[in-house]
C-alpha angles and dihedrals in degrees: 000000000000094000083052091048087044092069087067106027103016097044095036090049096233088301104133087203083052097048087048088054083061103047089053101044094050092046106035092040093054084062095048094054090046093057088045091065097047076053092059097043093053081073116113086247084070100044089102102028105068092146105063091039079060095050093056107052095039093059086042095056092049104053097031085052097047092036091061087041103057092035104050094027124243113234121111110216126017141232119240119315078345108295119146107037091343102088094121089062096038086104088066129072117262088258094046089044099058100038085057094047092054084046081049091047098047101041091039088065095051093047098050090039078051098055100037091048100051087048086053095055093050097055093045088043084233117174145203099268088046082073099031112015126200130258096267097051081048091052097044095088095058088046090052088045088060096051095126098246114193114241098239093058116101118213113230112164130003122177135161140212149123109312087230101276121107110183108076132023120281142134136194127203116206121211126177126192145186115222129168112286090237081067093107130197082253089061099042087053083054097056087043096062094035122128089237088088091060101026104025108176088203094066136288120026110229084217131245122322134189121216104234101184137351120202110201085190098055090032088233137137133187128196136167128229098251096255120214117268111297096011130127114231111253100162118079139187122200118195132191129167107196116198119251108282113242081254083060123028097159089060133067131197124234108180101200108197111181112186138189115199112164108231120239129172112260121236087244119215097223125061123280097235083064089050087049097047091042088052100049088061107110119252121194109252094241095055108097117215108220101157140034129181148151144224132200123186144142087287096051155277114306122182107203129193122178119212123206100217140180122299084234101064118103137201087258085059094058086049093053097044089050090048091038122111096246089102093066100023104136083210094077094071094239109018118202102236138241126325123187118208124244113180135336117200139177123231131187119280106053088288110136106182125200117197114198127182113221100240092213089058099075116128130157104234135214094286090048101253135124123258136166118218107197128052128181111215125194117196115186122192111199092187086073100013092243133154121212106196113184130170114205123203119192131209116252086221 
């Protein structure tokens, strides 16, 4: 116990302004520390390693807690000259000593809530804008209040939450409505793409939205709130009518899901020289980007972005876009070079698939024969009028 006294009188000297430095610096910097390590997990290394982050601050949090504890003392205030619980204050007079226990108290509660918080926000991969949010996550709430409701749907649940990603802010709102059963997926797609949502006569318009895809089969529709100019969306609308339960007949279901998620550029696995070539292929205007994402294998590295388009589009579309001179049209600034088809097929499902072999890839490899090393490949889905455009890259190996 004298080595443990000695931390307060022995190493302040007696001084009572040198003993609460102390205090402060052992307590306060153990929760600095521990909100330093939920810092460092937050790192890309961690994303998919959420137990052993929570290990270790866990185990962090416990024997830094009970160390200072049991080194420092814990009582708040002290008996007389420090007797009784107070042995690592008995150096002090009764005035000093007290004064320096409730120091020791108060500093002593902010310092265990730190560390177990931040142990707690580790193990829950919570992150700053979980505590404080950000004006768009505050301003969510009125945007979902000016969705244009028609007056004959009932609101029966509404809850909100992240939409399951963690890395980045974002928020969604579910609603979910009765409506008549007479209410169909055709009218639902019409209120969907009402001017009420941009010009709403009861209030505040939510703003313009595109439709990006419609799914007659699920019953299901996405759309994007229209960005400005060279911004990415961030702003998203779900959409689900479910049919009358066998209970209700006279009642269907529409689940409404508005979402906000800030947009921020992936680390890509792939490198950027294939983002940028898979970006530069020509899209028809009408065509609406709602995904992006990358592969990288043995074969090779492959960008992918996946388009919602018109009903109306068919799989001879798709063949005449693929064949059609916007990948050399000197109109689109730079435009991505000629491609030459290989095969288009059909699959079951409603899928119809094009292959084309960038004409610029061509190399003779090691065994003297002639390879190409990038493709271009279209998938359309007829079931929710969607377009999968990826461009492949392979290794030279």
């Amino acid at each position: 116990m004298r080595r443990l006294v000695a931390y307060l009188s022995g190493w302040s000297g007696g001084g009572a302004g040198r003993a609460a430095a102390i205090l402060v610096v052992a307590n306060l910097g153990a929760v600095v520390v521990a909100w330093a390590g939920w810092g460092l997990f937050l790192l890309p290394a961690f994303y998919d390693a959420r137990v052993l982050p929570a290990i270790v601050m866990w185990t962090f949090a416990v024997v830094v807690s009970t160390t200072l504890l049991g080194t420092l003392g814990f009582w708040g205030t002290v008996a007389t000259r420090g007797v009784g619980h107070g042995e690592h204050l008995a150096a002090y007079p009764p005035g000093t000593a007290l004064g320096l226990g409730l120091l020791r108290w108060a500093l002593q509660i902010v310092m265990i809530g730190g560390v177990f918080a931040a142990a707690v926000f580790v193990t829950v991969d919570g992150r700053w804008w979980h505590l404080f949010g950000t004006d768009e996550i505050r301003g969510l709430p009125d945007r979902v209040a000016a969705v244009p409701i028609p007056d004959d749907w009932e609101l029966t649940s509404s809850e909100k939450g992240d939409d399951g990603g963690n890395h980045h802010p974002n928020m969604r709102h579910w609603l979910t409505y009765d409506v008549p059963a007479a209410y169909t997926f055709d009218d639902l797609r019409a209120w969907l793409s009402s001017p009420a949502w941009t010009d709403n006569p009861a209030g505040r318009s939510f703003g313009a939205i595109r439709v990006v895809r419609c799914d007659t089969e699920q019953q299901d529709c996405r759309a994007q709130l229209v960005p400005p100019p060279g911004v990415e969306p961030e702003y998203f609308v779900y959409v689900q009518r479910s049919d009358p339960s066998a209970y209700d007949p006279g009642v269907a279901e529409v689940d409404v899901q508005v979402t906000y998620r800030q947009y921020v550029e992936p680390d890509w696995e792939v490198g950027p020289d294939v983002v940028a070539r898979s970006r530069s292929i020509p899209v028809p205007e009408d065509w609406v980007r709602y995904d992006e994402d990358a592969s990288d294998s043995d074969s090779g590295e492959s960008f992918s972005r996946s388009f919602g388009v018109p009903e109306a589009f068919l799989p001879d579309d798709l063949e005449a876009w693929i064949t059609g001179p916007g990948f050399t049209d000197p109109a689109v600034g730079s435009p991505f070079g000629a491609i030459t088809l290989d095969e288009c097929r059909s699959y079951d499902g409603g899928r119809h698939s094009c292959d084309a072999t960038v004409d610029d890839s061509w190399y003779t490899d090691a065994y003297d024969m002639e390879r190409a090393r990038d493709w271009v490949e279209a998938t359309l889905d007829n079931t929710d009028h969607t377009v999968r455009v990826s461009f492949r890259r392979t290794d030279r190996s």
